[in-house]
BAKOLKE-357956 format. One record per atom (N, C-alpha, C, CB): x, y, z. Coordinates in steps of 0.001 Angstrom, whole numbers, plus 500000, padded with zeros to 6 digits. Glycine has a CB too. Layout:
N
XYZ/...
This chain:
353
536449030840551246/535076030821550725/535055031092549216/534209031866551461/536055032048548710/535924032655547493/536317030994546648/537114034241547271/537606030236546584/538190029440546408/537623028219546057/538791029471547178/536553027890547291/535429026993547249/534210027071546293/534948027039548429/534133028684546404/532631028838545080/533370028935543715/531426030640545218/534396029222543775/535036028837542455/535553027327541898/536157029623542453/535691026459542512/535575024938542662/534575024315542129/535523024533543880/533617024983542540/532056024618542290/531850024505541035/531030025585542768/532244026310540804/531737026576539522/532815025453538368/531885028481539254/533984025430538555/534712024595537695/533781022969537583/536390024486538411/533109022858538753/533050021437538362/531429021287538131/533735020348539602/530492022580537993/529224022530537539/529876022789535772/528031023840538409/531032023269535358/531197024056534597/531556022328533550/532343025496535062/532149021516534193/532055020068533566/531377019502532824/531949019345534153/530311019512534741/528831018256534034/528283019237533180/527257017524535340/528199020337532851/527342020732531797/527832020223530450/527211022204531786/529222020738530179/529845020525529415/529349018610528720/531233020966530115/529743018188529727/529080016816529869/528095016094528937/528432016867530962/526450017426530022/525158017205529469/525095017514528116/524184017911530128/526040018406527692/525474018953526319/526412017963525114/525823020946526164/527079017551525559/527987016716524827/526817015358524524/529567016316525862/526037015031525151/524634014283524687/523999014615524181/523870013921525245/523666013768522975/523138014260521549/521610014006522343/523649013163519794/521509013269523748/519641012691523637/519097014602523965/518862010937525662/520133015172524666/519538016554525353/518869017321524125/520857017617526134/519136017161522721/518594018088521367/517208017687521404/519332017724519702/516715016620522175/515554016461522054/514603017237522934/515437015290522123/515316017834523679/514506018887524886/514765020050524425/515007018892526528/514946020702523493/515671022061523171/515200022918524394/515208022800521590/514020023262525221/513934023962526227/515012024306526798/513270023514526947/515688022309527792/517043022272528016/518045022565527790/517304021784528013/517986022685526570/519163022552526173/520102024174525731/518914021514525001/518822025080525588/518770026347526109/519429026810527016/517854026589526416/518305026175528142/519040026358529688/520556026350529971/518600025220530579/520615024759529457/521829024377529859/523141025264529352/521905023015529443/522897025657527964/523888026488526960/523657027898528185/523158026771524802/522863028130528203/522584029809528601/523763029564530304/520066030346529021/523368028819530817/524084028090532111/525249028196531961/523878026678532388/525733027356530854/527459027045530551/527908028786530227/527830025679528722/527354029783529952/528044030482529210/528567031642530550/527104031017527811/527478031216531480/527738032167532526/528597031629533116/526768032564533359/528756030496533741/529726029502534463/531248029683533705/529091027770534298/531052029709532899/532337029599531980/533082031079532450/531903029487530048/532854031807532593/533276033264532713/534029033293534236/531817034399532591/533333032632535367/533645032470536535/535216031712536145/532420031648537398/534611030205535290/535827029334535512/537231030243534598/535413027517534776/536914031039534007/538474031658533330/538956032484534569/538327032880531700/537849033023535692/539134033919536354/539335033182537326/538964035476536860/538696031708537475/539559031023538417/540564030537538010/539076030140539016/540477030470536708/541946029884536252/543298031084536344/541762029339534454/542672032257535749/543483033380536237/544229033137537279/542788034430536553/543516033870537892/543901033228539662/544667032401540180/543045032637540287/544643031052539841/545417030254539805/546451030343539227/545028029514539578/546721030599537711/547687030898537517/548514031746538505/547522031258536540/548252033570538434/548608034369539293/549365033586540809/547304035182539477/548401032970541258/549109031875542569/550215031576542238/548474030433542911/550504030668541192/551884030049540953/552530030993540563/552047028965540036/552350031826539337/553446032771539450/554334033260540622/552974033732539058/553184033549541725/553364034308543126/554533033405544022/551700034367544049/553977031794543817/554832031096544473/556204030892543847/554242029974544728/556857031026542211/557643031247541652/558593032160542385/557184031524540643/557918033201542302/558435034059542957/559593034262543820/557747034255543381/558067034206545168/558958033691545933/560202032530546143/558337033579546484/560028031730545472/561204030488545520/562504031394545061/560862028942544235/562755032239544082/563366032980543559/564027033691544512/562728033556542779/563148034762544889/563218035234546314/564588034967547389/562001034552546930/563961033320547327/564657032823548652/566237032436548178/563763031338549360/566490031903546869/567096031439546373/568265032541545833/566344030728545678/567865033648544868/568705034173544381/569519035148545180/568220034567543445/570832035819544473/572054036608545396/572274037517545018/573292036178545579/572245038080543370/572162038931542444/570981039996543108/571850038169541023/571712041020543527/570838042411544174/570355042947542726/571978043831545206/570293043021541590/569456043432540465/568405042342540103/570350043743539238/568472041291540211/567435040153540032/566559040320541103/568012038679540034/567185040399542103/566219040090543271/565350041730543121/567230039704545096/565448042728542602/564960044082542439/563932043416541334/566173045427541944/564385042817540494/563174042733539174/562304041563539890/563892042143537254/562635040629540720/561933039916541179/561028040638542174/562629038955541574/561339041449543158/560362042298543974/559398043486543315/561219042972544994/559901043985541924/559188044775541450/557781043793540865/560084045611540441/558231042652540494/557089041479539288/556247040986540707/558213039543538082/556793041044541498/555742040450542690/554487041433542977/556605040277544250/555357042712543056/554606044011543326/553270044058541738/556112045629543346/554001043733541130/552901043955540027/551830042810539867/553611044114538615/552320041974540256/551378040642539955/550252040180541562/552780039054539536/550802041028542704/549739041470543078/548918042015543353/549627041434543269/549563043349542975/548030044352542268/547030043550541163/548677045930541164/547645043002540220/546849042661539421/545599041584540220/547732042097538284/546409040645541171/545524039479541835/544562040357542488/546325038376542965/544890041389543218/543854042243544276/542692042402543231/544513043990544960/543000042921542475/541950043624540675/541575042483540674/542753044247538801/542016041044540692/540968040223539777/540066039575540779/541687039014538751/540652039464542236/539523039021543408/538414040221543363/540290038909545173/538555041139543100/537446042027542996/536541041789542019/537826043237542844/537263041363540828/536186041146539718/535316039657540168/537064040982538021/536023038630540592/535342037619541155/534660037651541658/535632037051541617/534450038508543166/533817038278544192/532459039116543405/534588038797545690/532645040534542424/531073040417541510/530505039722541138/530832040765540594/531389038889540145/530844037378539365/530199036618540797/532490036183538473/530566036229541549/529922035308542865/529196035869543590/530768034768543822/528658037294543580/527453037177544117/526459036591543403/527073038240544466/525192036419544283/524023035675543873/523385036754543283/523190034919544970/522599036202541835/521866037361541333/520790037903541653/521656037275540377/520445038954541589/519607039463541799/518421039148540554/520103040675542085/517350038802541203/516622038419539943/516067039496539094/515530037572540268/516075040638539818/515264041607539153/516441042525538306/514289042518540331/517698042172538477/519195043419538149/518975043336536562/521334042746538734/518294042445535769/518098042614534310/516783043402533632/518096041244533809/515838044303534902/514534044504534826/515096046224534215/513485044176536485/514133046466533563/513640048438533593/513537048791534807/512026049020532937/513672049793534399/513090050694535590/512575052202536130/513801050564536214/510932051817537177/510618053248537121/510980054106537949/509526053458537100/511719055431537389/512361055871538421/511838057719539138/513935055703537795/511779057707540522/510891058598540528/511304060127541429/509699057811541049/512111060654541297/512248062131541859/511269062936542098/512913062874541142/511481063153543559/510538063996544025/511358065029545019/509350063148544722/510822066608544485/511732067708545911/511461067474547000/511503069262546083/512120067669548106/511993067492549535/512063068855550238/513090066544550060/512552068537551220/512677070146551840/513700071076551034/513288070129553518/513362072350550769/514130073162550768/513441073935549831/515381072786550601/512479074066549406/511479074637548534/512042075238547380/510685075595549200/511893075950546594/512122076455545151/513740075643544703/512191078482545158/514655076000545728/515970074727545539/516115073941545366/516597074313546019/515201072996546382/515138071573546078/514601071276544779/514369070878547042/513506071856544221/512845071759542737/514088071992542290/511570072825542154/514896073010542043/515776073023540524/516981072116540691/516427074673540044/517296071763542334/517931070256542614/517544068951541636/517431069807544123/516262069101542233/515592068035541672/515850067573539786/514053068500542033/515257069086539413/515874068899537666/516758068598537545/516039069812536751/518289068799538596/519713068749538168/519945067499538246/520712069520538913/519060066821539313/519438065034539177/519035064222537948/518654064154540363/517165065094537582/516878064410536452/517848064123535272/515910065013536015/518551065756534858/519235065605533793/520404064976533879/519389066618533289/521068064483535254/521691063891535990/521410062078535081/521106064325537656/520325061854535360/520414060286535058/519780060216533533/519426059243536293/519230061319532973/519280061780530938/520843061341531192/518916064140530078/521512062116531930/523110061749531018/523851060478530977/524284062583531548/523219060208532221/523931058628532792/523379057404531574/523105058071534792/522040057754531433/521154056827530156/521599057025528993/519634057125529921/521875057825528350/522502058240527340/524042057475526910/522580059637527651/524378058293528209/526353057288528409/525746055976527807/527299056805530714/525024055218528532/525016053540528531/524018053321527339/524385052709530148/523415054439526533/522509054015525199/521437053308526039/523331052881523877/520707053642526989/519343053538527322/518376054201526748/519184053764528406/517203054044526711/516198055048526332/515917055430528201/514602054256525165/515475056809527793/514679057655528952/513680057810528927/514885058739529204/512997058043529282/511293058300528753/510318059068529976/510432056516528406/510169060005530106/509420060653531197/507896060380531036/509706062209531210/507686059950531948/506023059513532453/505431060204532833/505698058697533357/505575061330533868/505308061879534443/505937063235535390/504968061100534671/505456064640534798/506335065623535314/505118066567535715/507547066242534208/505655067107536577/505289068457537869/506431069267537433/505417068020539910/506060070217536830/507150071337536430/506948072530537538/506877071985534713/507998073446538214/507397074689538373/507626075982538199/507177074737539176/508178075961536573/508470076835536404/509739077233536589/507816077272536787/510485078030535797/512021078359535930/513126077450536222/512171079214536873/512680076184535565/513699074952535795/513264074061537030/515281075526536100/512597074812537814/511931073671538847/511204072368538632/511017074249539527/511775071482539103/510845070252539462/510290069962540787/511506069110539191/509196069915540741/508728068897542165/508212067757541932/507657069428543095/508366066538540922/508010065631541021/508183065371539519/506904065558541744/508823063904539367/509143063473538439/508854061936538115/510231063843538445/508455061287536999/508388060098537336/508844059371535505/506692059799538172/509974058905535595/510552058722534452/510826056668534081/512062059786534666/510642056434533036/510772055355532773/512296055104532500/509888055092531830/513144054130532449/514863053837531823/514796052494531029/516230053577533253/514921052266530217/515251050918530234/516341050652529227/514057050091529984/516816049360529062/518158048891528296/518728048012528982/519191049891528023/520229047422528968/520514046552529519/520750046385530952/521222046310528965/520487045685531676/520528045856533172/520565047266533681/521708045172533716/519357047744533365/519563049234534072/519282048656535431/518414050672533565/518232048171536190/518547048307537700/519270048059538275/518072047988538349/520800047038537919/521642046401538379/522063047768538536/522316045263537729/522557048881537964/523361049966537843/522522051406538677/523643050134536118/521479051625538778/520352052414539201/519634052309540618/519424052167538275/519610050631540901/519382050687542304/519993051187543694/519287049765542436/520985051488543151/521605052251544634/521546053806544641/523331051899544884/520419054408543801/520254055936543741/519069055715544854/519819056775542029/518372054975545043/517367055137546105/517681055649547395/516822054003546341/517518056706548060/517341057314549179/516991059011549173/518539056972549870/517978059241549980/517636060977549774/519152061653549489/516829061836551480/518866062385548194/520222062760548381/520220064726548832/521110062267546690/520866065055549152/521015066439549504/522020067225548625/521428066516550922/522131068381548874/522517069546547908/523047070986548669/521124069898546984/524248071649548972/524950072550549943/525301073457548517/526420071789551079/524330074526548153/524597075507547574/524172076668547808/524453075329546694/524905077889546948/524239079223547056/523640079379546086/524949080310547235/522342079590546171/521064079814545077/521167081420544693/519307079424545872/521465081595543195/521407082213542679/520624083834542904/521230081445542036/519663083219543838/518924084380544023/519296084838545574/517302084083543739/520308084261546265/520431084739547824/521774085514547562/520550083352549169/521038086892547418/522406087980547566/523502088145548675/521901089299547613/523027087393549899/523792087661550813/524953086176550935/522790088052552110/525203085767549974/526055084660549845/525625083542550722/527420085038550130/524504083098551380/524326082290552408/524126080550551898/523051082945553179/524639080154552261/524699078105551749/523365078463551980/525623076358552914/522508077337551457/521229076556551455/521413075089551285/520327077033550367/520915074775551974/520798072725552356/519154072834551880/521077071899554801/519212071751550435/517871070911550493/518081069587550014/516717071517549648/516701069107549982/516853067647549883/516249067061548290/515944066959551254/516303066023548024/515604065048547020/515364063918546966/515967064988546154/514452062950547198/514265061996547020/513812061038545981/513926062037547629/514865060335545718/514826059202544549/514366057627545009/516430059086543905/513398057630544326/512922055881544373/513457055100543286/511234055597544226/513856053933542816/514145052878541749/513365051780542168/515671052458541582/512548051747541000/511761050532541360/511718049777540158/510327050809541899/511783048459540123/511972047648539216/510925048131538568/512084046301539492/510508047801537045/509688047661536638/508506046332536171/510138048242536121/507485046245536351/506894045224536135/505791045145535324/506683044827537079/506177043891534587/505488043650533385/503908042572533489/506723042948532433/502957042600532834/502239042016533355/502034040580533400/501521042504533094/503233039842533150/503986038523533306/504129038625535236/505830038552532198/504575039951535888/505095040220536926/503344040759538038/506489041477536477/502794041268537376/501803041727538130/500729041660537594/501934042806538523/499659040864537734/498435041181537110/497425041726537485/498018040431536754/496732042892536858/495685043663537320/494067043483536731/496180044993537066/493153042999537661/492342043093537186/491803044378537269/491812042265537449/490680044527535779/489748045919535803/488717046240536843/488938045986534593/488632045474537285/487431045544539030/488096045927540179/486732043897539696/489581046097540226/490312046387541191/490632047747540872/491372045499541386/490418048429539955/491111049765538887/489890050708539111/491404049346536828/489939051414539861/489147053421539300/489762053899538675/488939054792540258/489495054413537428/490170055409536319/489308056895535997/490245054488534779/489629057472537137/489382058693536644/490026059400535690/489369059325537441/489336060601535292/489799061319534015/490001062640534283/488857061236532874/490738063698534300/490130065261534609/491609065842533263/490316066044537065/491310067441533658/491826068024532691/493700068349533427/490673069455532282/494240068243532103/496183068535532647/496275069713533188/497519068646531345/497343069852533750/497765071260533652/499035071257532881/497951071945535058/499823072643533350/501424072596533034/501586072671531642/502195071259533533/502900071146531277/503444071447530136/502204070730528929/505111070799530151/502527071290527556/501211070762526755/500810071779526127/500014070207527542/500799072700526679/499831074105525926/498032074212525965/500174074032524064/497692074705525266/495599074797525375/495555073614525624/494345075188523857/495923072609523937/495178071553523749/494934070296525072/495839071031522532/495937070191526197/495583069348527420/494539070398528152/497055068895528449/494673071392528399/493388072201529160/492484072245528790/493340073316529398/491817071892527536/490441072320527295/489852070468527043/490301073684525661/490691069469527090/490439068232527232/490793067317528272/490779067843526362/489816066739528835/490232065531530107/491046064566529717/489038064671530701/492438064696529526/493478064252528815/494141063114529880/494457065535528352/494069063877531450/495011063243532400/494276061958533360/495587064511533398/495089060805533339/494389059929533878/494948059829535428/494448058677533020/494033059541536204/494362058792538265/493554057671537922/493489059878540188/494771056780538307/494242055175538431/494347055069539754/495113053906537655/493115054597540404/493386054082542257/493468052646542003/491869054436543649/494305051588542797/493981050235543007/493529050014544218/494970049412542786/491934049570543856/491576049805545159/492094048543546175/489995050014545156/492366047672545920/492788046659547028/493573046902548248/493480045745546475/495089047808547357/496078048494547898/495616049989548535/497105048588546815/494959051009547539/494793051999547774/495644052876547112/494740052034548842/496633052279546209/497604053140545904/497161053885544717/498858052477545728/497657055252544074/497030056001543473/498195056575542889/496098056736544166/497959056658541052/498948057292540133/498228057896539361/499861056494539413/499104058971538993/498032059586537865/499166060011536780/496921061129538483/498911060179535727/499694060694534175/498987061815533563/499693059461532901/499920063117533252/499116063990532390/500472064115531420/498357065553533173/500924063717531495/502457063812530468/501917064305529040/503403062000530186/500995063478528309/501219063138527306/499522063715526824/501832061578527258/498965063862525300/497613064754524894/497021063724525231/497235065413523363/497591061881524455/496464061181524554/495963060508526072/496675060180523553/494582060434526306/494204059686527177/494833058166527060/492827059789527127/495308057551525959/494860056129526200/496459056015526689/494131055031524718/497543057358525840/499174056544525911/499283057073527806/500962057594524372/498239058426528379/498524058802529604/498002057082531050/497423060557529690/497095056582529979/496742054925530739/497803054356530972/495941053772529904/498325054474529657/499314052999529427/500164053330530678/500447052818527698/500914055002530693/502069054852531063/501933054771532994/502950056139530296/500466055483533233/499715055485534702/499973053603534861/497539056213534626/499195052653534160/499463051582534407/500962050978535092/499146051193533334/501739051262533871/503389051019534192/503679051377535698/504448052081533175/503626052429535894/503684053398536965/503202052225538200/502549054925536673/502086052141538366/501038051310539231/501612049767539095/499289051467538577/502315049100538129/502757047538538404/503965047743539243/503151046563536954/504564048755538938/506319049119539457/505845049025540977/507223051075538925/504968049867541664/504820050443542759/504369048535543189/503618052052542832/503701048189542881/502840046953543275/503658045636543222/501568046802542278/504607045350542501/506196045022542492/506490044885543852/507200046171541823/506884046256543796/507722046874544882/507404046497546484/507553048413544702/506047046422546538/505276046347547868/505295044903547931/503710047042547939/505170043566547016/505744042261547198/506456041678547553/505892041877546763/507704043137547011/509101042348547400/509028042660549055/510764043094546506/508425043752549351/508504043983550670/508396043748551642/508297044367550890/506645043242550810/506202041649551968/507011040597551984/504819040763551594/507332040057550742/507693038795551105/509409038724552034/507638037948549562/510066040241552250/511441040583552889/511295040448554216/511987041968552614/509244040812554703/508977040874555784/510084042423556810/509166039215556125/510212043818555364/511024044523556030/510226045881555127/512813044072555926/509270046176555272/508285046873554742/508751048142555226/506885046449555097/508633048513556606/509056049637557126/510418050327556533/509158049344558463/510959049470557349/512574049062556822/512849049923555125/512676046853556564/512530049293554675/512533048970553265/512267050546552382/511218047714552989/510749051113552627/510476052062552270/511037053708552898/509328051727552299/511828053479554120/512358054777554759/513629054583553887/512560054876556616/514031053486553961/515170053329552908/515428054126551523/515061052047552506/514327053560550816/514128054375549352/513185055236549210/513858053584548251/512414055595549684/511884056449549858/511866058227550416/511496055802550196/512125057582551889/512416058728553008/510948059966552778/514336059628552576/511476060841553539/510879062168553961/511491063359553117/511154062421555544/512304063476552918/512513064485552026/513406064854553507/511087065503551198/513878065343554589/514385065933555412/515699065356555597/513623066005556402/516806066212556095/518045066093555981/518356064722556800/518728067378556442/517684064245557475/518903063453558138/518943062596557703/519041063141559340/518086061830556630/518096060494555773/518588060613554439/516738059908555622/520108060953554629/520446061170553522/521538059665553139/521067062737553535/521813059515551667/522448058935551345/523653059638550370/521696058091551021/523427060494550000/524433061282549447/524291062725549532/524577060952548176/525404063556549665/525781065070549422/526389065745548415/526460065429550216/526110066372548232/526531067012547125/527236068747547165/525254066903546311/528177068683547464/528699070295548263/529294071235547013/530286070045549666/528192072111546316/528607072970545563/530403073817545927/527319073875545633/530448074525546991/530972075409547222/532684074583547279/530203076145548458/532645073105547640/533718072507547738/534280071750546488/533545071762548747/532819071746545585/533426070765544399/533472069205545144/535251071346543848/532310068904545703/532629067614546673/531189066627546354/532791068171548661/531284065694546220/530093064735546391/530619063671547394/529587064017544913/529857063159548392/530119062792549600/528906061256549752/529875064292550698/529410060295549456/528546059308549313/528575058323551143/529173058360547731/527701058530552006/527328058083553002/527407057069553334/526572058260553147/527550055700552292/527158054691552187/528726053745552286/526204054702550935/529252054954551552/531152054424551066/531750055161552056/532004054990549254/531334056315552795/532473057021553380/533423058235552612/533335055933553713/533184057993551363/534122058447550803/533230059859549977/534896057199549924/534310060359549699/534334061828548806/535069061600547441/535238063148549670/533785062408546790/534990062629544696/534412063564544977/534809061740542625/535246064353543842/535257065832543438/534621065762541970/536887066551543455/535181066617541450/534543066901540058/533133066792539673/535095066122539201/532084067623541071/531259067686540763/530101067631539628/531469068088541133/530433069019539115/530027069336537920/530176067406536708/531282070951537467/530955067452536452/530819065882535922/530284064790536032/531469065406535965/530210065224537456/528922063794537878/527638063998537387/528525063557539607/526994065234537699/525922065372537336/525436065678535517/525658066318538265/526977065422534707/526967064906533538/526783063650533108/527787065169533154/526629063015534327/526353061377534164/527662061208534117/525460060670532820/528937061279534542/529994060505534787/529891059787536631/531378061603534418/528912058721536553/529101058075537900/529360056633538097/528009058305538620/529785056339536724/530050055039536648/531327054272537806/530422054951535130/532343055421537828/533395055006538884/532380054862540244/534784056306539082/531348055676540822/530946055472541903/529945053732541775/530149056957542297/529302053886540849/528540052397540611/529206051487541233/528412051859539158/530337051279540415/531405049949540381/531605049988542020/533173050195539295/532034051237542644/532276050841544225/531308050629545452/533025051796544714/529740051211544689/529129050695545815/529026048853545365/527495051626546072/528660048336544068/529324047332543305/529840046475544299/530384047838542363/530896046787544327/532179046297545252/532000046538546681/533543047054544877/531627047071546999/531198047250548852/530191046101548939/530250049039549466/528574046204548135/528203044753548541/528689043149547962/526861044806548328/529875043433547532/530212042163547199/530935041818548266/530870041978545966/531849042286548890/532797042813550030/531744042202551355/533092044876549974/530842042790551950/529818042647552319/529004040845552423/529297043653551464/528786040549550865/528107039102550872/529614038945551356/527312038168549282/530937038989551146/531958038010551720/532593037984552944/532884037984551038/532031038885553774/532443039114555153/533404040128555212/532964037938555790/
């Protein structure tokens, strides 16, 4: 299968070549856009099929060698170059089978991303912060901007609810697989009797959508106004600073006190409200709505978890892979790029049987 979509691509990778080699196509520049923007992606496929190919013949070299030679030191450098040249082939079918999945249309979008504590009360809140600053670091690593929309502070590092903007280059391609619930096996600072505590957090990623993506009319919109609380100081308390937008069609309901002004707490309530409304499209049109939202969403309660996180072991335990890394503490410095790449690689693995 892999072999065949790489075939393809060599011989879409032609006729383009082809089309653009026609001077009549300058007259469509639209096209001719396309077509360039087309060739440049195609082209990338066709070098590691050529890789590949190469690698093949080497492999079959090889072996002929193999069969042929008598010299017990040749035949050692010949079994060591085999050994190496197919590790390298294993490495580059992996990089392929990324390149050949089908794209995701939305993996080049922003995104709004939204932490909220689950069970485990005052824990889960300062959980909760540890993820936020968790994906500050991860954005940072990759030179994203961060931008918080929306925070529920409670005090002493607690969060119960977070709702943060990301954007830069393909952040959702890299961000969408934080959606579920992740959990947390520590001793909280304040339990003298050394006892673990299990709580939860739940992370949503939702594309973001622009109003190219969602359009809202003002007859569908209640915009209430009332006064902030929290972070801000007097000046949000003594002014109706914080906006709740309902859509009434949906029913769905956001509100922003982030920020002093009313109009930037609109803007960012708006954002907030296309993401969510996005989100519920793709759902319909998946026809897996239920499905879909226990998925990224969840309850906040332990058994819908997608990842662990075990203070006491130095362990993060990803549900999805099976697998365990250590070096806790680092991850939640935003070093999770090694985990990306393998859930990455599991659904590529996956589209290939």
């Amino acid at each position: 299968m892999i072999r065949e979509k790489l075939a393809e691509s060599e011989e879409r990778y032609r006729a383009l070549q082809e089309e653009l080699a026609n001077p009549q196509i300058m007259d469509d520049r639209e096209a001719f856009v396309a077509r360039s923007k087309e060739l440049a992606e195609v082209s990338e496929a066709v070098e590691l099929y050529r890789q590949l190919t190469g690698m093949d013949h080497d492999l079959e070299k090889l072996e002929e060698d193999r069969r042929t030679l008598d010299d017990k030191e040749l035949l050692q450098l010949v079994k060591e170059e085999t050994e190496r040249v197919t590790r390298e082939r294993e490495a580059l079918l992996e990089k392929i089978k990324l390149k050949l999945i089908p794209p995701d249309p939305l993996d080049g979008k922003d995104i709004i991303l939204e932490i909220r504590a689950g069970a485990g009360g005052d824990e889960a809140a300062l959980f909760a912060a540890d993820l936020m600053r968790m994906y500050k670091r991860f954005a940072e690593r990759n030179r994203w901007k961060f931008e918080v929309l929306n925070l529920h502070d409670l005090g002493l590092g607690g969060v119960k609810e977070a709702v943060i903007g990301i954007s830069g280059k393909r952040v959702y391609s890299y961000l969408k697989y934080e959606s579920g619930v992740h959990r947390v096996q520590r001793v909280p600072t304040t339990e003298s009797s050394g006892r673990l505590h299990t709580s939860t957090v739940t992370v949503a990623v939702l594309p973001e959508a622009k109003d190219v993506d969602v359009h809202l009319d003002d007859k569908d919109l209640r915009i209430d106004t009332f006064r902030a609380s929290g972070a801000g100081g007097q000046h949000v308390n003594k002014t109706s600073s914080a906006i709740r937008i309902t859509h009434l069609p949906s029913g769905l309901v956001v509100s922003c006190q982030d920020e002093r002004s009313q109009l930037q707490n609109k803007d960012k309530a708006l954002r907030i409200l296309r993401a969510h409304l996005l989100q519920r499209e793709r759902e319909r049109q998946s026809q897996r709505i239920d499905d879909q939202r226990r998925v990224q969403v969840g309850t906040g309660e332990r058994s819908e978890k997608i990842r662990t996180y075990n203070f006491p072991q130095d362990r993060i335990t990803d549900h999805r892979l099976r697998e365990n890394l250590h070096n806790l503490q680092g991850f939640l410095d935003g070093e999770m790029s090694g985990l990306v790449e393998k859930l990455r690689e599991t659904e590529a693995a996956s589209y290939f049987g």
